[in-house]
N, C-alpha and C positions, 0 to 999 in steps of 0.2 A: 610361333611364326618367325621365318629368320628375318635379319633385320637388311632393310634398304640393298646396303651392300654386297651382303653375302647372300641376298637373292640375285639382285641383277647375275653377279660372278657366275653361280651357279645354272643361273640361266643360259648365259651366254658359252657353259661347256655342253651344253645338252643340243641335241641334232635336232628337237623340234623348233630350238631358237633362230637355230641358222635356215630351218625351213622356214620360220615365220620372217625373217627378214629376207628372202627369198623371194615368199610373193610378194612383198611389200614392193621391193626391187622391180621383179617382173611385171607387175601393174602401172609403175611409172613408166616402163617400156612401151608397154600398151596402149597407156596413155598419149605417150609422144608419137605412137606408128599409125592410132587411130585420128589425129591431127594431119597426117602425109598424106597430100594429095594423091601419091601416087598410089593407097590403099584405098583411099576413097573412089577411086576409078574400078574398085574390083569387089562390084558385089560379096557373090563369095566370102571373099578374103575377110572383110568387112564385117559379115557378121559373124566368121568364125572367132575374130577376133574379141569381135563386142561382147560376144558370149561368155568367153574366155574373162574379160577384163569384170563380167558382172561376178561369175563366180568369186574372183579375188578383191571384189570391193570392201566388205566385209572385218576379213583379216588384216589387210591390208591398212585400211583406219586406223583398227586397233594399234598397230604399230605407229603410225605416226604421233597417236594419243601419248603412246608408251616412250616414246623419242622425245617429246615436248615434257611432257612429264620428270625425265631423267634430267632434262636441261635445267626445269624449275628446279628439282630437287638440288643439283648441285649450287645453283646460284644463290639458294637460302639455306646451304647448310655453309655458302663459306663466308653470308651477312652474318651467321653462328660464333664462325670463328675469329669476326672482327674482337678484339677483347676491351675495347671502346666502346661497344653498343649498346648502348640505350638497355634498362633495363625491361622497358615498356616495348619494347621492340621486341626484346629479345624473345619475350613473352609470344607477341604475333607470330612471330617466328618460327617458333617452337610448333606453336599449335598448326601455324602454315604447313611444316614440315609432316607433323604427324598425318594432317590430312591430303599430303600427295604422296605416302607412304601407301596412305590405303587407298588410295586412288591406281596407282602403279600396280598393288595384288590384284584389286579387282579387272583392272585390263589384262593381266597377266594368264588370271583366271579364265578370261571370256578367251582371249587367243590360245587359251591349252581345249577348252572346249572345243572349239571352230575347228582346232587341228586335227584331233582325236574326238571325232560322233560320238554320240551316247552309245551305246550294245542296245541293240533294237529290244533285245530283255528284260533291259531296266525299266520298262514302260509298262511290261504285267505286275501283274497283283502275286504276292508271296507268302508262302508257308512259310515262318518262323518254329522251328522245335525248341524247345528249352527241356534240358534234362539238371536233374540233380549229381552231381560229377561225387570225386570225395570229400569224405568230409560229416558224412552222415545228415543228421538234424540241419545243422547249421547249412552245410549245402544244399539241401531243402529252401531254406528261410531265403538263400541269396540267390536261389533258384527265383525263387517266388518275388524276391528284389527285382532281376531282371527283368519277367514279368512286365512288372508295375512300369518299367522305366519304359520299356518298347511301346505298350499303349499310350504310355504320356507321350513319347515322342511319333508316333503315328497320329495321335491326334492333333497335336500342333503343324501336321506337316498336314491337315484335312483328309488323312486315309480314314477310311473303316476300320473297326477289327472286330473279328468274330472270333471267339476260342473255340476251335473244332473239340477238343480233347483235352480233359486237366485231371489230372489224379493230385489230390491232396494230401498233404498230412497233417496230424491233431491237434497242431499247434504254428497252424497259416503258413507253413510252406508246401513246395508241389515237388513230386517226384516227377515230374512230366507235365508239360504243356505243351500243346500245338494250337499256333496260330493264324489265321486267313486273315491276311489285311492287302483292304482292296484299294487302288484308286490310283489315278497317272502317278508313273515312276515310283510305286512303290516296290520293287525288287531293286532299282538302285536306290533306294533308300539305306536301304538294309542289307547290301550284300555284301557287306564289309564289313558283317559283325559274326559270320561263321569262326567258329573255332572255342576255346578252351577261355574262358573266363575266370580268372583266380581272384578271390577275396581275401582280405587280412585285415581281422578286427577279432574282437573282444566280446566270446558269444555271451547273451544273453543269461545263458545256463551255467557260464564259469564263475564260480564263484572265489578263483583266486586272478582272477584279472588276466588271465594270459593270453595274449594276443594266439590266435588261431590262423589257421591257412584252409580254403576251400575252393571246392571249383564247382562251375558247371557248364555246360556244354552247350550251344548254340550251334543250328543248324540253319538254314538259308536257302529258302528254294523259289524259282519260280515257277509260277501255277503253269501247265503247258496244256494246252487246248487235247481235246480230245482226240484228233483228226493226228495231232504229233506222236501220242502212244495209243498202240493198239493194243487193248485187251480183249483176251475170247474170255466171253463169259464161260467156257466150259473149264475156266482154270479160279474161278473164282468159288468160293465156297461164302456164303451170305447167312447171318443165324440171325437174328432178334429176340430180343428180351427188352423187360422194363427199365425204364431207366429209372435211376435210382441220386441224389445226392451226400453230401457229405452224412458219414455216420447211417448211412444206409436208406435214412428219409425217403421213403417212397417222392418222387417226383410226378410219375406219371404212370398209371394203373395199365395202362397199353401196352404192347409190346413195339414202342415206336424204337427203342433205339436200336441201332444197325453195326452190328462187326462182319467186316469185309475181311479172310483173307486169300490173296494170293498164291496158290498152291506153287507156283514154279518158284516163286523167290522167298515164301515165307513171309512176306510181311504182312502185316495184321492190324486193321485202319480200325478204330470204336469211333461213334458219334454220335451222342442222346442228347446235344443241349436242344434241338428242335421236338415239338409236339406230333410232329409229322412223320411220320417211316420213311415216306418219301423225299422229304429234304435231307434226313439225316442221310439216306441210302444217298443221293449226289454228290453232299457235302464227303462227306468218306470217300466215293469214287475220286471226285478232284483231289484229294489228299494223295490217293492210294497211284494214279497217276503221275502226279508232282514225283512222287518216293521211286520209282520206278526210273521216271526218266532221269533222276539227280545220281538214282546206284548206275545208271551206265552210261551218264557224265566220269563218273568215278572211274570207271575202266577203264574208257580213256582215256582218262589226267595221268592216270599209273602208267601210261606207257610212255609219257612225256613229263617223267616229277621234276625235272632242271625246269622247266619251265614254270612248271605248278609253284615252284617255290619264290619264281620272280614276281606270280603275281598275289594278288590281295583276295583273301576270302574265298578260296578256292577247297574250303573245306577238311585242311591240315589238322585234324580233328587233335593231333596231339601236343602239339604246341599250343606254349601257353601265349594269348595274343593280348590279353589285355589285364591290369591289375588294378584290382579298386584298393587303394590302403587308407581303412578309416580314420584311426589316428594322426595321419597326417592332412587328410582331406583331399587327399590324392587320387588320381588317375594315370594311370601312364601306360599309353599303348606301345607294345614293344617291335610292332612291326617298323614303327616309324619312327620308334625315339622320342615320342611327343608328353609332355607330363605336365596334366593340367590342374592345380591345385584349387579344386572345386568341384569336390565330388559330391559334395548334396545338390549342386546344381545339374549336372549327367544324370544322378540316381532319379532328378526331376523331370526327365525325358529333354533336358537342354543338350543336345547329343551335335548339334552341327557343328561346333569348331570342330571336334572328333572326324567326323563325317568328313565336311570339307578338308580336311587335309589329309584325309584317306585315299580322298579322289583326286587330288591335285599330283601326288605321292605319286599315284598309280598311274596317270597319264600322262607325267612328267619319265617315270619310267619307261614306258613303251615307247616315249620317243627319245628315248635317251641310245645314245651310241658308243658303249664300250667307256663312256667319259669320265666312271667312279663314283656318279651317282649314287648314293644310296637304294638299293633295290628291297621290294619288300617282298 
């Protein structure tokens, strides 16, 4: 997180600052015109106004919070620079400081939201893919790491998750996973984790200790209602067989599990973790749906990649977006420059400092004007 300083500066080259001190501006207008007798004499006028002034109550605040805030912070960092002071002060001080540092992010925060809406998106429920990249075995095993981290962190944030799809291999990593995790704003939970995932550590199997490199691939979708993509069932071809678990384990003697595929596009949905034909055959349509409307998101993006590139998680499948380096206990996402040394804590689904500066990154961007910002 950058510090006090070189947040405000930064803040104040970015066009959503000068917007937010805008309305702030324009509300005390409001405020002074809906006071004038001569508005008050004009229905109408009156509540177009009021209306007007309720929309920017809001943002507005926040600004004054954030004004009051800058005032505190500079009058206790120059009780700081008295070199007389009290050591037991300085102490208060200190700690004073720290907590109108975080007081300043979090209004900072609330007025980049208010400026820039959620994407009405990030409110469904998302397919997570996880593939095995290179790397063989080992990218397997950090396949199956990632995995582990995204249910940890979906359950701390109270989502569901249902693994549609997993193929394993013989020694607990997965060539492939799909996953359904359901529950408010889970697609923005997660939609800033599309892209190329690299590891570097020390595989279990080397036995002269050499640090290794791996990847694997994370995709990001959200679920789209039925009524969004239309399929004809006469392009869908539907087979059943027994589902079966790891090492071939009979699971279930029925022929409940269900592969969907799509003759026009090729793609090809599996789903046996259900007892049912019928759940697996929906669970697979909602997948097979999701996959459909994300490939011609895709055709779209290709026609505008300058822009694709400015934003976040837009599916760059070949860029490497984030690095986990276990010897160091490292993290470090490269979209944003951010490196956080506490990678057993991330691998433990503790993902939101990550997160939160993904999304701050990104809507700090959109409102950014030619200013040098950092784009991701």
């Amino acid at each position: 997180m950058l510090e006090y300083s070189h947040q405000k500066e930064e803040a104040k080259e970015n066009e959503w600052y000068a917007q937010w001190e805008g309305i702030a501006n324009r509300y005390e207008t409001l405020t002074h015109q809906l006071a004038d007798p001569a508005v008050l004499n004009q229905p109408a006028l009156l509540r177009s106004l009021t209306k007007e002034r309720a929309e920017l109550e809001a943002p507005a605040q926040l600004f004054y919070r954030y004004r009051t805030l800058c005032a505190e912070i500079a009058k206790t960092q120059r009780l700081l620079d008295d070199p007389h002071l009290d050591k037991d002060l300085e102490t208060l001080a200190k700690e004073e400081l720290r907590s109108l540092r975080q007081q300043c992010r979090e209004v900072t925060d609330q007025a980049i939201a208010l400026l820039h809406p959620q994407r009405a998106e990030d409110e469904k429920n998302t397919f997570v893919e996880i593939r095995a990249g290179t790397g063989g075995e080992e990218a397997a095993l950090f396949a199956a790491d990632l995995l582990r981290m995204y249910v940890k962190y979906a359950e701390k944030k109270g989502l569901h998750v249902e693994i549609v799809e997993m193929h394993e291999t013989g020694i607990g990593g997965i060539k492939e996973a799909i996953l359904l995790i359901e529950g408010k704003g889970a697609y923005g939970h997660f939609r800033y984790e599309s892209g190329v995932h690299r590891v570097q550590r020390v595989p279990t199997t080397e036995a002269s200790g050499r640090i290794h490199t791996s990847t694997a691939t994370v995709a990001v979708m959200p679920e789209v209602e039925e009524v969004e993509v239309q399929i004809d069932p006469k392009d869908l071809r539907i087979d059943t067989f027994c589902s079966s678990g790891a090492g071939g384990q009979s699971v279930n003697t029925t022929y409940s599990a269900v592969r969907i595929t799509h003759i026009p596009t090729g793609f090809v949905v599996t789903c046996q973790d259900e007892r049912s034909q019928l759940k697996n055959r929906n669970k697979a349509m909602r997948t097979l749906r999701s996959r459909i409307a994300e490939a011609e998101r895709a055709k779209q993006e290709a026609s505008i990649a300058e822009h694709r590139r400015a934003q976040v998680g837009t599916g760059e499948r070949s860029e490497k977006i984030r690095t986990y380096n276990y010897p160091q206990n490292r993290v470090t996402d490269h979209r944003i420059g951010l490196t956080l040394h506490k990678l057993d804590a991330v691998l433990n689904g503790n993902l939101d400092e990550l997160i939160a500066a993904l999304k701050a990154a990104s809507e700090v961007d959109l409102g950014s004007h030619s200013s040098g910002s950092k784009s991701l």
